[in-house]
Structures are given as C-alpha cells and as structure tokens.
C-alpha positions in Angstrom: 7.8 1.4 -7.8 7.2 3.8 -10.6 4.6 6.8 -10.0 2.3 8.0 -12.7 3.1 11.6 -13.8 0.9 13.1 -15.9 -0.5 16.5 -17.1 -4.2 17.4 -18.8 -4.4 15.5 -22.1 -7.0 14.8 -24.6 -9.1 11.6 -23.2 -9.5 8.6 -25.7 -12.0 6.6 -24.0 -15.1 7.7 -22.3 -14.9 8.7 -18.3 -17.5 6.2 -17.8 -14.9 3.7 -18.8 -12.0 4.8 -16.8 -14.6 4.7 -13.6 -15.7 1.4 -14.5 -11.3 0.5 -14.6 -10.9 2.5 -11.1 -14.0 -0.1 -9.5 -12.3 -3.1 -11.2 -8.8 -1.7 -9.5 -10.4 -1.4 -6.1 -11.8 -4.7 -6.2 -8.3 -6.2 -7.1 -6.9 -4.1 -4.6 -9.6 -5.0 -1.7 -9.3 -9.0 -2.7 -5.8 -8.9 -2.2 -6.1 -6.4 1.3 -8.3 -9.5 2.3 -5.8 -12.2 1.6 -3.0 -10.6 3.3 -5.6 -10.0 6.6 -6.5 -13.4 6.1 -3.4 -14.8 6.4 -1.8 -12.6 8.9 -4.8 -13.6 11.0 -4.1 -17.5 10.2 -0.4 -17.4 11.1 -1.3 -15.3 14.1 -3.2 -18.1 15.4 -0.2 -20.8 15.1 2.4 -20.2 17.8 4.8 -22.7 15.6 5.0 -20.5 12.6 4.9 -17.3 14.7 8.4 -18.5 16.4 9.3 -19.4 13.6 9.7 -16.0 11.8 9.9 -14.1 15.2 13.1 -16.3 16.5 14.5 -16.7 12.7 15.5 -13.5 11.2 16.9 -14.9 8.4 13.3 -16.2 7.6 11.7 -13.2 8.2 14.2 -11.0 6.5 14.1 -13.4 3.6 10.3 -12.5 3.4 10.7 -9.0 2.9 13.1 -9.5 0.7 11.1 -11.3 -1.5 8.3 -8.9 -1.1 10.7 -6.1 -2.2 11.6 -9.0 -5.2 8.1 -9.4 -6.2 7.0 -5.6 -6.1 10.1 -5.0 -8.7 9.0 -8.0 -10.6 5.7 -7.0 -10.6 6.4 -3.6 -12.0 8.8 -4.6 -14.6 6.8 -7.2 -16.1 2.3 -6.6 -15.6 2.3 -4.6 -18.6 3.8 -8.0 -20.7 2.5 -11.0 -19.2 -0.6 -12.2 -18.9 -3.5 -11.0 -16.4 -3.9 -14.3 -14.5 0.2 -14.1 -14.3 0.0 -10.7 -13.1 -2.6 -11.2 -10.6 -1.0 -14.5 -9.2 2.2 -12.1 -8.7 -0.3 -10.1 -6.7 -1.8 -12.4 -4.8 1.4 -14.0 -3.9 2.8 -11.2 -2.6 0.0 -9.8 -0.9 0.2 -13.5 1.4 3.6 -12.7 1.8 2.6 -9.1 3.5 0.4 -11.6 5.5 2.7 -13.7 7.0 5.1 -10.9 7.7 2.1 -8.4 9.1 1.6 -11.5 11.4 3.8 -10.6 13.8 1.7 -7.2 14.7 -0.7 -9.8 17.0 2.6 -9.8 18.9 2.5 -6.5 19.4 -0.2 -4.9 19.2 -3.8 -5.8 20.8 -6.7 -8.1 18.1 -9.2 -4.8 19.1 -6.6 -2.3 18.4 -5.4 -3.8 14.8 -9.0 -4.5 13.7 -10.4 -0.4 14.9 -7.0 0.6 13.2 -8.1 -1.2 10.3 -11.3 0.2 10.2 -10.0 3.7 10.9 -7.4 3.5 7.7 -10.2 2.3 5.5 -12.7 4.8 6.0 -9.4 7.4 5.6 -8.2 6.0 2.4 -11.6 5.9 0.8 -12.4 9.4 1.6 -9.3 10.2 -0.1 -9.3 8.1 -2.8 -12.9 9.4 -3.6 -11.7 13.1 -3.4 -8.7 12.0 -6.0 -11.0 10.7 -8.4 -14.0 13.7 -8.2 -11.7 17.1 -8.2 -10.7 18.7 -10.6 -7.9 20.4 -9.2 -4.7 18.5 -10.4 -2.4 16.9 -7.5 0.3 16.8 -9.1 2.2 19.1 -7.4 0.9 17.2 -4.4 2.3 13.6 -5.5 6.1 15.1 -6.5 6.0 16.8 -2.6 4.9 13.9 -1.1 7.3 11.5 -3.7 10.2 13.9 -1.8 8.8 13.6 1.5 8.5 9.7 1.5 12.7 9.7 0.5 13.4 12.3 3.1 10.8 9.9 5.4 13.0 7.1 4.4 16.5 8.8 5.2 15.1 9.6 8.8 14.0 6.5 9.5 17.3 5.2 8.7 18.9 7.5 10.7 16.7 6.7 13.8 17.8 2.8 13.7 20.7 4.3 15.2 20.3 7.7 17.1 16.9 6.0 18.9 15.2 9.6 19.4 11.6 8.7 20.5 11.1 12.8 19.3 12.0 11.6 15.5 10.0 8.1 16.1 6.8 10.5 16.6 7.2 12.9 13.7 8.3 10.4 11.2 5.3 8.7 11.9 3.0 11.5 11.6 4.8 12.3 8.6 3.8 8.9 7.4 0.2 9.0 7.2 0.7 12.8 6.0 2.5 11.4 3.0 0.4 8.0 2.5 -2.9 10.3 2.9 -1.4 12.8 -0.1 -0.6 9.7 -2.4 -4.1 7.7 -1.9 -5.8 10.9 -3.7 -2.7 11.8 -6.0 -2.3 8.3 -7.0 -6.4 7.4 -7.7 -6.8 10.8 -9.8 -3.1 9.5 -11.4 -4.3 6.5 -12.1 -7.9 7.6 -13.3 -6.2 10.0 -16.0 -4.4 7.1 -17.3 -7.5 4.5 -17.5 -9.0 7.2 -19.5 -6.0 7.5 -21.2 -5.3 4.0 -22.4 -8.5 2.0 -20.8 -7.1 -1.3 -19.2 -4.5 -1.8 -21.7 -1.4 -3.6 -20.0 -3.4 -5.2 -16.8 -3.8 -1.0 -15.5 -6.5 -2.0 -13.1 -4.0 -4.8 -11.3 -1.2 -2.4 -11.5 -3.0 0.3 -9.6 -4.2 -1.8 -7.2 -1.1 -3.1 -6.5 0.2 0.7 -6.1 -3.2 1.9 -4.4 -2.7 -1.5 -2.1 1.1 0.2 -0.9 -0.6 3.1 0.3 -2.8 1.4 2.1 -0.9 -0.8 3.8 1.6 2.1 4.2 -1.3 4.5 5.9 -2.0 1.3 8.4 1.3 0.6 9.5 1.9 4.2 10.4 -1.4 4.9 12.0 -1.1 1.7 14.0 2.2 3.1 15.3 0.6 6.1 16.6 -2.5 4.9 17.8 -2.4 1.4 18.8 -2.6 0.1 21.9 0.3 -2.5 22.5 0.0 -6.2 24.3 1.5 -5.6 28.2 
C-alpha cells in the first residue's frame, strides 16, 4: 500500500477542516477496529469454525489472500468509486482480519489479548496525537521506517527457516519500533494532505484503512512480546 510523501506546501483548505477529516478518519478507522474484534471474538466462540480454518490451511491461507486482494483493491480503486463502495471494501476486509485474528484465542489468553489491546490503543493514540500537533516534519522518519519494515519483512522470511528464537525477539521489537514511527508519520502525512485536498477521493476512508494497518500491525507485534500464551 502506497505511503503519502509530502513536503511543506501552501494549504488550500483551513486546518480546522483537515482536523475535522483526521476525526472522521479515526472514526472510520475505530468502526472497522471494532468489527474485526467483534468478529474475531464471535468465531472465537464457535469451535466448528475455529477447526475449520485451524485444520484447513487452504481456508485460512485463502483468507489472507483475499485480505492482501482487497487491501490492493482498496488502494487502486477508493479514490474512483463511491464512498459507500469504498467503505463496504473496508468493512469487508476488516471482518476478514476478524475471522483470521480468531485464531489468537488459541493462542494466547482472553485477559492477555484484551490488556494488549488496551496497551496498543493508548500507544497508538499518543502517537497519532504527537503526528498531528508537531511541527517538526517526519518525513525522514516514515522513509527510515518504510526501509526498516522491508528489511523487517526479509528477516522474517529468513527466520521461517533458520528458526533463531534471537532474530524472533528483535524482529519483533523491531516491529512495534517501526509501527510506532508510522502511526505519527502516517497521521501528520495524512493531515498535510486533508489540508491539502480536504476529503476529496474518500481521504478520510483511505487513511483509516492505512492508520487501521498500523494498528493492527503495532498489536500483533506487541502481543508477540508480551502476551501470555494458553498452557
């Protein structure tokens, strides 16, 4: 998915309009953080659907597939279509993240998803707050943290088949380094170009899709390092 770049431009709408565009984003974005808890919570609770993608991997890989699909889909096409079509592509694949996050109650304890939860969400919105009030441009911050997330990606790779528990640890740290660093690049990114353009193109659902990544991202990798796991 694309990543706003941007440098200091003239503004052609007022900054009370690009805040009012950032609220509508996190409202798209918390709505669809709801569904997807909503439904992983739901599968969670039905041990037919649970075998179901745990002892099928062709249904649960064809899941993330179409996650990966719709994320694509999603970019290609918001600025185009409609925003009821853009925020059904949304929601759609925010349920998919549900039913795949379901597994996690496998895993991990209820207590120790729901604090992690909590933990993320006071993290991200301290960040996302600070990337929407400085004034000190992050740029420089998102391209470092665009390069870490591929190297991140490479050693994760990697570690499917060398198994070090060592590169396990750090590439997990290194994952909520990187997620923290694009929550603030990412909401000041996003607030220059509401300013920019207002919500021309469905904006607010396509940074809450974006903002809703590094959210999820941020959990997945804090829950890795500090939840407690089912005996």
């Amino acid at each position: 998915m694309d990543r706003y770049q941007y440098a200091a431009r003239p503004m052609t709408v007022s900054n009370e309009s690009a805040n009012d565009i950032l609220w509508a984003t996190y409202r798209w974005m918390s709505i669809g953080l709801a569904l997807t808890g909503l439904v992983a919570w739901l599968v969670s609770r039905s041990p037919a659907a649970l075998e179901l993608l745990v002892q099928n991997r062709l249904v649960f890989y064809g899941l993330m597939i179409a996650q990966l699909g719709l994320v694509v889909g999603f970019s290609a096409a918001a600025a185009r279509v409609s925003t009821a079509t853009a925020a059904a592509m949304f929601f759609v694949y925010a349920a998919l993240t549900g039913l795949t996050f379901s597994v996690l109650f496998l895993i991990y304890t209820s207590s120790s998803i729901a604090s992690t939860f909590f933990i993320t969400s006071g993290t991200f919105a301290g960040l996302s707050v600070f990337g929407a009030v400085t004034k000190r441009d992050l740029s420089t911050v998102g391209r470092f943290a665009m390069f870490a997330l591929i190297g991140l990606i490479i050693a994760s790779i990697v570690n499917i088949f060398v198994a070090s528990s060592a590169l396990m640890w750090l590439t997990t740290v290194g994952g909520v380094l990187i997620f923290a660093a694009l929550t603030a690049y990412d909401t000041q990114a996003l607030k220059e170009m509401y300013a920019m353009h207002g919500g021309a193109g469905n904006l607010a659902l396509r940074g809450a899709l974006k903002l809703y990544l590094d959210f999820i991202n941020m959990f997945i990798f804090l829950l890795q390092l500090t939840g407690r796991r089912r005996d």
